[in-house]
N, C-alpha and C positions, 0 to 999 in steps of 0.2 A: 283596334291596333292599326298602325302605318302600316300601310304596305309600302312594299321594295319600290316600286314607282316612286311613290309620293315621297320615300325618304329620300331615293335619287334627285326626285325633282327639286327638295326642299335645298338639299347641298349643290346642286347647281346654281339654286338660283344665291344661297350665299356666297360661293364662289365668284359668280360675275360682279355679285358687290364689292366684293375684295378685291377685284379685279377693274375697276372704276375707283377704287379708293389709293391701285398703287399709281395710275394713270395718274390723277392730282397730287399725288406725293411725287413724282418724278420730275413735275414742271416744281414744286414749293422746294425739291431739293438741288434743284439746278439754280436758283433764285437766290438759294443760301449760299450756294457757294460763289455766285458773282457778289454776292452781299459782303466777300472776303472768310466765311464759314469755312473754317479750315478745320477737319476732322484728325487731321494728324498733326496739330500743333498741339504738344504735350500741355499747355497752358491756357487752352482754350476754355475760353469760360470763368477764367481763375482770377483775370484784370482785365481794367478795361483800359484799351490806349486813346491814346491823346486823338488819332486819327478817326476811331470807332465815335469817341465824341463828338468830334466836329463833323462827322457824318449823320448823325441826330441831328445836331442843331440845323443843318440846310435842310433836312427831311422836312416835309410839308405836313401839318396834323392831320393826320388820319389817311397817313399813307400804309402802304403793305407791309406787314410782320418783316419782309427780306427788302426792305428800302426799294421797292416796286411796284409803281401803281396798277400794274395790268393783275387782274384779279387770277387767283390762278386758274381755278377751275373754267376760265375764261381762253383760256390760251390758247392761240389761233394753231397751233403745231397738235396740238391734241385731241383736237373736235373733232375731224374723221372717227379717230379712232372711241372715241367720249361718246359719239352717235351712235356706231355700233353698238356697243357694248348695254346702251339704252335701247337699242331693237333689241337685245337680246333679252335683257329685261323683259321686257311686254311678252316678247315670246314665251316666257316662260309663264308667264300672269295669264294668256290666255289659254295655254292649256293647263293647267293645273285649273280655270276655268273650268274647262269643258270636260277634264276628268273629274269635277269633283274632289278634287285634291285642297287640301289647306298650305297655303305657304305661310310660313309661322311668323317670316320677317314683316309681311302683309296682316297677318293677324293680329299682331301688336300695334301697328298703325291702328287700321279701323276698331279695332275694338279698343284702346288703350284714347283715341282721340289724338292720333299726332298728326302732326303734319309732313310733307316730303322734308322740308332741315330738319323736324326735330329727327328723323329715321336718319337721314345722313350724319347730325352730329352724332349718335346712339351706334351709329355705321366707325367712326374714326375712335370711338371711344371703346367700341368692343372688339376690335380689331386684336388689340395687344395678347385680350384674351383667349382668343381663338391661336394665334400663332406668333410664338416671341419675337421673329425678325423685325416687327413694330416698334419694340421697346429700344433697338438700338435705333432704328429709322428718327423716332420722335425723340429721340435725345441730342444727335445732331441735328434737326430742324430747333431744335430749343436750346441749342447753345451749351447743353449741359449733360454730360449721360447718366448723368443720377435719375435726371425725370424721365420715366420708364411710360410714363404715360402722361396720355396729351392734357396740355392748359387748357383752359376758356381761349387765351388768348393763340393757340395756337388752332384750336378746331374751328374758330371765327376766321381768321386768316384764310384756311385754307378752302372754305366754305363759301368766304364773302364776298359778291363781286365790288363791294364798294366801302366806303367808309356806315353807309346809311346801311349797307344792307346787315356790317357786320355789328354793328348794335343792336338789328334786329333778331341777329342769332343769339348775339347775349340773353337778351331778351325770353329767350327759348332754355334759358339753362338757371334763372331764377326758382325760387322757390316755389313760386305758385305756378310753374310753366307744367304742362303734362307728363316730363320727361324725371324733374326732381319730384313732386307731387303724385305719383305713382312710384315713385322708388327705383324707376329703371336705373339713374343714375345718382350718383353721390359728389355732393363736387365735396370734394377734400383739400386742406389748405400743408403746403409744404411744409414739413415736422421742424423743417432748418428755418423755415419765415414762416410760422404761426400767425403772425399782423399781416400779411402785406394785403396789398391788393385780389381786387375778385377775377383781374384778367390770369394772376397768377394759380389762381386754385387750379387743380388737375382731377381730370371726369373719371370717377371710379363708376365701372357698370356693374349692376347688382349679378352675381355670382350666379344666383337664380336665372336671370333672364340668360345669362353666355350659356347657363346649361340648355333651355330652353330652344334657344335658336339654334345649338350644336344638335337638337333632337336627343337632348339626353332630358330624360322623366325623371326624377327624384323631388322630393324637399329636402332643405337644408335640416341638417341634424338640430340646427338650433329654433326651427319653426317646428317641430314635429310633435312637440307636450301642446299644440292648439291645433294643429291643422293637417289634414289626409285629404290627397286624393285621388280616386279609384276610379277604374274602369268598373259597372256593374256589369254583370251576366248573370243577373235575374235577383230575385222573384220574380216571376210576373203576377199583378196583386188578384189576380184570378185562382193563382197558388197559394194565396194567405187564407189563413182561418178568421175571416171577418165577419162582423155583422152585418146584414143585406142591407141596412140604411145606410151603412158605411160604405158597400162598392157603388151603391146608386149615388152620394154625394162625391163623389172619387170620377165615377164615369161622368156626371152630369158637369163636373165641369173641367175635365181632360180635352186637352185644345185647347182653351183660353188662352188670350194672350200673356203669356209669362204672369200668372195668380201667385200672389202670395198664400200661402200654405201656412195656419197655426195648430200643427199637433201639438195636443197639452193631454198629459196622465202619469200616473205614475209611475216609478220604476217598471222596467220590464213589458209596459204595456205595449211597445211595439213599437215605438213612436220611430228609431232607428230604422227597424226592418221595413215600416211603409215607404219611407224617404227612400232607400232604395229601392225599391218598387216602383215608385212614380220613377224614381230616375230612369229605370230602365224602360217605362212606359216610356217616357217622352224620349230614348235612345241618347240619354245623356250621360255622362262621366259627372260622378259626387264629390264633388269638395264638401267636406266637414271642418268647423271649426267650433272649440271647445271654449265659448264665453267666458264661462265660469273661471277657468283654467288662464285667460288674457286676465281679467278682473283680478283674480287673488295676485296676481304676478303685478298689478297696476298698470300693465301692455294694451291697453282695448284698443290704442290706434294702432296696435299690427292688424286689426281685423280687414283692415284696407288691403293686407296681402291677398285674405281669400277671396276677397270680390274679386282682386287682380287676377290670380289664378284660377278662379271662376270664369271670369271672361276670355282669360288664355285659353283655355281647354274647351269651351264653350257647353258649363256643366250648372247640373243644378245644385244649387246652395244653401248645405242643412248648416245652419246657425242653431248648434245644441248650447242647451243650457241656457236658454233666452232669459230666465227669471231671472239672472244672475245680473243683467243690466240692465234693468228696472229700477230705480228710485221709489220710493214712501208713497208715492201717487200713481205707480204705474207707470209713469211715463220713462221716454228713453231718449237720449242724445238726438237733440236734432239735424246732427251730421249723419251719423249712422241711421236712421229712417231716409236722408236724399240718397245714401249711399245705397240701401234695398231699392226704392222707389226706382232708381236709374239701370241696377240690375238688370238687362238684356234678357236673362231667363228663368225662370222660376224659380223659387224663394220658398223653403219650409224654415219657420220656427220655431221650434222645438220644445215646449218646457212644462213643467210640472200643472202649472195653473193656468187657467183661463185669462186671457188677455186681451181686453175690449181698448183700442187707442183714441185717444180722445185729441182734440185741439190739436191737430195735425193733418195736415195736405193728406189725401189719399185719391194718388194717380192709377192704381192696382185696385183690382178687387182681393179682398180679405177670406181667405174660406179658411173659418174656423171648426175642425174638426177633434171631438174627444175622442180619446181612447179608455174607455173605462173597464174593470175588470169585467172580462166575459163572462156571458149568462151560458148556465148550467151544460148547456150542451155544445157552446165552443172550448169550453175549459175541458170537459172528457174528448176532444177531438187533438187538442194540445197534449190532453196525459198520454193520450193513446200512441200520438205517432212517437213522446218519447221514451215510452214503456213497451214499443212494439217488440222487443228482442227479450221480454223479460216474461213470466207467467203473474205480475199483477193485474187484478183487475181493478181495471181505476177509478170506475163509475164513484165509489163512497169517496175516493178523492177528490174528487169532482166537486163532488157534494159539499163535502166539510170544508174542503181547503177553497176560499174561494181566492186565487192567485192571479198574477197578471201572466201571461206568459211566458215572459224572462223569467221572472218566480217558478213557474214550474218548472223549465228547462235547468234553472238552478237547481230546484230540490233535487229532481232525476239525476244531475252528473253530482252533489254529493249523495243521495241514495248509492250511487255506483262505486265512490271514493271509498266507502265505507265498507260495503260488502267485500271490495279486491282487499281492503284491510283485514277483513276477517277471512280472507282465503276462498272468498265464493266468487262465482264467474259474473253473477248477478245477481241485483239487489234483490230480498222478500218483502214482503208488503211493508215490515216491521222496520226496515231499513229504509225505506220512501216517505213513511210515516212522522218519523223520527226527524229526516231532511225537510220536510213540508212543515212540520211545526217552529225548528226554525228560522225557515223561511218568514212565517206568516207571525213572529213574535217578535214584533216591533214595540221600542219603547213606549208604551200607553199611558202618556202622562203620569204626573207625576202624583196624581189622585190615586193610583191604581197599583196592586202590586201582585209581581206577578208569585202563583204558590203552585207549587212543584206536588201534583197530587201523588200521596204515599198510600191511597186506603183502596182495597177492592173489596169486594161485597162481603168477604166473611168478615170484616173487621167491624160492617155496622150492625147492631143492635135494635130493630123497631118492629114494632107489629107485622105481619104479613101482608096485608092490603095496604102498608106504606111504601112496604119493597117493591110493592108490584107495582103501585103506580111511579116509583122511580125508575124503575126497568121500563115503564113505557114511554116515561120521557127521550130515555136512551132508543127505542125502537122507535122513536116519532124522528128523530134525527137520522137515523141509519137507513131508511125504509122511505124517506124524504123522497128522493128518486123513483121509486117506481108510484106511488101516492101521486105526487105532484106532476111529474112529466110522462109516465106510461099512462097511468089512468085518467090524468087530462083533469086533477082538480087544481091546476095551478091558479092564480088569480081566484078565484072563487070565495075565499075568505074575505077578501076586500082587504087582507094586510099582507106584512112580507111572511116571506116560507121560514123562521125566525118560531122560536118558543118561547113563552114567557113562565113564569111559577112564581108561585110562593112558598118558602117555607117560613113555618109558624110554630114558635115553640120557646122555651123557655133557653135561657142561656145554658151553652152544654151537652142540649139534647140529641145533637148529631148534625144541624144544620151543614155547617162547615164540612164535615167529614162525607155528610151525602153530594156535597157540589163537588168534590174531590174523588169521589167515585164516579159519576158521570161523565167527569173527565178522564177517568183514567179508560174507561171502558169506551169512550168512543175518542180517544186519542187527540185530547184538544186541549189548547193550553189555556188555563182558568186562571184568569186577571179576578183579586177582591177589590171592591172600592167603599171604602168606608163612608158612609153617606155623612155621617156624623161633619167629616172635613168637607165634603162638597157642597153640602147647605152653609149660605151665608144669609149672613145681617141686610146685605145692602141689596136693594134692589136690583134685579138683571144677575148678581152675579151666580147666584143658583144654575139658571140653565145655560149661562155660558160654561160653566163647569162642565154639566153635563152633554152640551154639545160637544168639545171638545172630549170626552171620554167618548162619547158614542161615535163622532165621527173618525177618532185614530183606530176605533175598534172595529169598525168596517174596513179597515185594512188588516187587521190582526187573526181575525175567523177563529178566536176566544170567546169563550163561556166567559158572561160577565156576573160576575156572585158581590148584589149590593148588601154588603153588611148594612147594622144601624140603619134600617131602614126606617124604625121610629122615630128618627130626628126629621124626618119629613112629615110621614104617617102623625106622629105628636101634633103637628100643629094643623092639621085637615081635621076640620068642627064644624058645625054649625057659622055661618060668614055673620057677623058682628060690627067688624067694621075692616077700614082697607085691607089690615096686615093678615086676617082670616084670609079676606077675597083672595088675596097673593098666595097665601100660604096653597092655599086650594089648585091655585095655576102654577105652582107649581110640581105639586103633583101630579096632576096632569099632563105634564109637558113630560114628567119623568116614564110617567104609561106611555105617552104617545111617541117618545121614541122607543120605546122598548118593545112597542106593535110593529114598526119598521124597523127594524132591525133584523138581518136576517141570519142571527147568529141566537143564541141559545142566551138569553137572560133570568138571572134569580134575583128574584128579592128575601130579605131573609128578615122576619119580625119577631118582637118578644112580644106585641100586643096587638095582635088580630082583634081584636076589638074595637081599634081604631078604624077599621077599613068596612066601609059604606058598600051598601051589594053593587051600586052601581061601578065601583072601583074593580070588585074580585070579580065580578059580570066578563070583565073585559081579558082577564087570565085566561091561559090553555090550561094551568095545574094548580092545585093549591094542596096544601101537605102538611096536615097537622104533626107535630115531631112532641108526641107523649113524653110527660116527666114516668122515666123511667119505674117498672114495677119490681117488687122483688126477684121474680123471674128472670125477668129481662139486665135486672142488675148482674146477679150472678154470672150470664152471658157473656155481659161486658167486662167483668171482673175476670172472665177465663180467659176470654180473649186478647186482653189488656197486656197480660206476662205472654213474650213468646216463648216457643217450644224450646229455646235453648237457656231461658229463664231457670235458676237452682232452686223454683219453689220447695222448702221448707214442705213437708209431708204434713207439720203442727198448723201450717197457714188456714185458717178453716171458713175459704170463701163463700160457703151457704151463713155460716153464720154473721159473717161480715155483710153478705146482700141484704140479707133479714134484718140486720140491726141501725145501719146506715144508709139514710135513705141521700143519696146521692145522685147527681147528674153523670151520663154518661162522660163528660170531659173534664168532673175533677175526678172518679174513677184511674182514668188514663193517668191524670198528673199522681195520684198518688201511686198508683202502680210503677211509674219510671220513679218517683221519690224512693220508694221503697228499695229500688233495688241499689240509687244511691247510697244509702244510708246502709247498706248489708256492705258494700264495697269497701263505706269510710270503715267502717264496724272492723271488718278483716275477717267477716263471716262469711264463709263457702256456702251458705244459702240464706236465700230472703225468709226469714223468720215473722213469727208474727207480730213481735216486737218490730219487728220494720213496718209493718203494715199499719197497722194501730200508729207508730206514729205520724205516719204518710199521711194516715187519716185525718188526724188532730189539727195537723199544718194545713190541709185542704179547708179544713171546715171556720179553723183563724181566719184563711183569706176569703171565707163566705160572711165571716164578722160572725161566726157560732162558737161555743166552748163545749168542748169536749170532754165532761166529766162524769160519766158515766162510769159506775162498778165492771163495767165488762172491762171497760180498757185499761182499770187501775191493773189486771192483772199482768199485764206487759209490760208497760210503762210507770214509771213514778215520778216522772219529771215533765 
């Protein structure tokens, strides 16, 4: 913040400029008026006389704006006083010196590239704005009180000590000059003479900078959807939750002469809160501006503003959203890289992706840093500080959700939206749970779909030693944490902390319904991807498929359940010739991400008889899923109708298990058939006529006929 000083000194020292600009306005108005400038002739300005003409044609070319060749700011009657007021000047320049004070009129200069005219023209043109008695002043030096503010031709006049010198000011107020070229000023052309001349245009100063020099802070309402700028008061990145490779590449090169900075990761990763952080390391004020946000607008050359503003404020420069102006190659405008390159003070780029610049000047060193989601134990040091006020314990979040930490500070405040909804003070684990899944359930290609699991363990049907080892899959993931990081076997497998399985079984058998339980029981969202679609024809595109499912799903912290896994497994044989070999690497490449991954993957087969020991060698689980027994039917048949189901007393499920030897999942379908068909019927309960014919219909779409003595007794049709 200014202090009281430094704002004192800043408005003194624009006062004595205002105060040297009224000195040359008082000889240029005394000039006018020997020039015959009569401010109270009602018709001044309105024609021109015969006399006014022939007072031109004797004027000699490139004589003075008021038919005088003595320059004004030249003027023998006003240099006493012209002198002081330039001691006063300096006086001010050397102590704001020696306090360490900024003068803002001076920081525009040096940092902006002006020169002492272009500050003085910049001086006559912001004048009106600071205080209106200018706009009538420069309407009588211009012959007209419309023009409220000064010409070219009137700020060269009053500026120029000669013919030569004042073309040199014009010169200063072109388009490529530092004064139009940085936007301090606007030359505007009269709305009544749209064509004329460029001596007639009039110096509009950008709004911005009058506030600037008045010591008023704001952005324009209409820069404010790209651009912010902040005073920081902290982090200090000693205060962030980082990786220790991160503050040694942070420290190692803090000092450097003004580094350009590439944070790239994704949402939430931080990339924002570091950028302040360095800023307030390096004791800097943050201009931000929103690329993305200039690009969709088609605006990218206002980005010119926040360098300006950047250099105004003498602050570092987060350019978010850098992907956004990149072209097909990577590359970027080679305005906007002179425009960082020349940057005065450090520079962060901000964006999603890695961004290596090619065939381009590189005056700056580049420190490119990731931000990747954090390993295990800075992700519980993130839940913790924003679940400190609550009784969850975050460790299995930790675990399962692996988030960035915008991500988790997101789940945390709607876990809390949610609980004040339900009338509690604070969220239960149930309510953070719930926020972190969708958090972490991003759209996973279009391979992939996402299934909302409905089953918990009493709905499945299988042997006991198949439950068990599916209860231990679920305890290999929940217990992940004290295994891997308390007991110290991390790395030790030589793959990621990630499970793999198999289930193997015939269509029906509970496959689906088991992956749908493991998710419901460790609270994670189960993406299916039907292998059958991701296998292709054409070379390469099989594990580009699969890339792209496995790497959205390292963002997702989904159970991935590959159905049709035999559209792969079918074609792994004996190698014959190239399309075996292929076939083969590509199975392999499907294990081999499936060993990295550090999320919970199934494979799901109808023909384990395809898969070679060295294949199932490399599994954590393999899960034979029996064609259901009589036993085991009945089971499923009870469980199938719920408790609020009007079973028929006549339904006689022992002998329906005994007689139809069925899979657990046409079971289900004709158990929901059944009760359709009691509904259409207008029967108050599922009879066994419904049942039998649920049956018949399941066993059509197996391509079986159902004509057996039992079930004529039900049905006749």
């Amino acid at each position: 913040m200014m202090s009281s000083e430094e704002y004192t000194l800043n408005l003194s020292y624009l006062q004595v400029q205002l105060r040297r600009l009224d000195l040359i306005l008082s000889v240029a108005v005394q000039y006018a008026r020997n020039a015959g400038f009569d401010p109270n002739n009602e018709f001044q300005g309105l024609f021109i006389s015969e006399e006014e003409v022939g007072q031109h044609l004797r004027a000699f070319p490139g004589v003075g704006f008021w038919g005088n060749t003595e320059p004004v700011a030249q003027n023998p009657v006003i240099q006493p006083t012209l002198q002081n007021i330039n001691a006063q000047l300096r006086q001010i320049e050397t102590e704001a010196e020696t306090q360490g004070f900024v003068l803002r009129l001076r920081t525009l200069q040096k940092m902006l590239g002006l020169t002492v005219e272009d500050l003085d023209l910049l001086i006559v043109a912001l004048a009106p704005a600071i205080d209106r008695r200018y706009e009538r002043i420069y309407g009588f030096l211009q012959d007209d009180v419309t023009k409220r503010r000064p010409t070219v031709n009137l700020a060269i006049n009053l500026l120029g000590k000669d013919w030569a010198d004042r073309l040199r000011l014009w010169q200063r107020l072109t388009d490529q000059s530092p004064l139009v070229e940085q936007g301090l000023l606007e030359l505007v052309a009269d709305p009544a003479m749209p064509h004329s001349a460029f001596h007639s245009y009039m110096l509009k100063v950008d709004s911005h900078i009058a506030d600037y020099v008045q010591l008023v802070d704001s952005i324009p309402k209409a820069w404010q959807f790209f651009l912010k700028n902040e005073i920081i008061t902290g982090p200090h990145w000693d205060e962030l939750i980082l990786e220790e490779n991160l503050y040694q590449t942070l420290s190692r090169h803090y000092g450097h002469l003004s580094p350009i900075f590439h944070f790239y990761g994704n949402y939430g990763s931080g990339r924002h809160t570091l950028s302040r952080a360095l800023a307030f390391q390096y004791g800097l004020r943050l201009v931000e501006t929103n690329l993305k946000a200039l690009v969709q607008e088609n605006k990218l050359n206002l980005v010119r503003l926040a360098f300006r503003e950047g250099r105004l404020y003498g602050a570092l420069l987060l350019l978010h959203e850098w992907d956004s102006v990149l072209d097909e190659e990577h590359d970027i405008p080679s305005w906007l890289w002179a425009q960082i390159l020349d940057y005065p003070y450090p520079v962060v780029l901000s964006g999603k992706e890695e961004w290596v610049p090619r065939g381009i000047n590189r005056t700056r060193p580049i420190i490119r840093i990731e931000l990747p989601i954090p390993e295990f134990t800075k992700r519980l040091a993130h839940w913790q500080a924003y679940l400190a006020d609550t009784e969850v314990q975050p460790a299995e979040l930790a675990y399962k959700f692996k988030l960035t930490p915008g991500q988790i500070r997101d789940a945390v405040y709607s876990a809390y939206d949610d609980a004040i909804g339900q009338g509690k003070a604070t969220p239960d684990i149930q309510d953070v749970y719930r926020a972190s899944r969708a958090q972490s359930s991003r759209r996973l290609s279009s391979l992939a779909v996402k299934i909302k699991p409905r089953y918990t363990w009493h709905h499945i049907v299988l042997p006991e030693a198949r439950i068990q080892q599916l209860r231990e899959i679920c305890d290999q993931v929940k217990y992940a944490v004290r295994v891997y990081d308390e007991w110290g076997f991390k790395g030790r497998s030589g793959t990621a902390q990630g499970l793999t399985a198999l289930f193997a079984g015939q269509s029906g058998t509970g496959k689906t319904m088991a992956a749908e339980i493991i998710a419901n029981e460790l609270g994670l969202e189960l993406f299916k991807i039907d292998l059958s679609a991701v296998v292709s024809k054409y070379i390469g595109e099989t594990e580009k498929n699969l890339a792209t499912i496995f790497d959205e799903a390292a963002q997702s912290n989904a159970i991935l359940f590959f159905d049709e896994a035999d559209a792969l497994f079918g074609k792994r044989s004996e190698v014959k010739d190239s399309h075996d070999r292929y076939a083969n690497i590509e199975t392999g490449y499907l294990l081999q991400r499936m060993e990295t991954y550090d999320g919970v993957a199934i494979l799901a087969s109808n023909l384990r008889q395809n898969l070679d020991e060295a294949f199932t060698r490399r599994l954590d689980f393999m899960i034979d899923f029996p064609f259901p027994e009589t036993e085991d039917r009945l089971r499923i048949w009870q469980v199938s109708f719920p408790p609020n189901a009007p079973l028929d007393r006549e339904v006689n499920l022992e002998e329906i298990a005994e007689r139809y030897r069925m899979a657990g999942g046409n079971i289900r379908n004709a158990a929901m058939a059944a009760a359709f068909l009691a509904v259409a019927d207008d029967s108050p309960t599922i009879c066994m006529r419904h049942v039998i014919h649920a049956i018949r219909r399941e066993h059509q779409k197996m391509g079986k006929l159902l004509e057996d003595d039992y079930s004529r007794q039900f049905i006749t049709t």
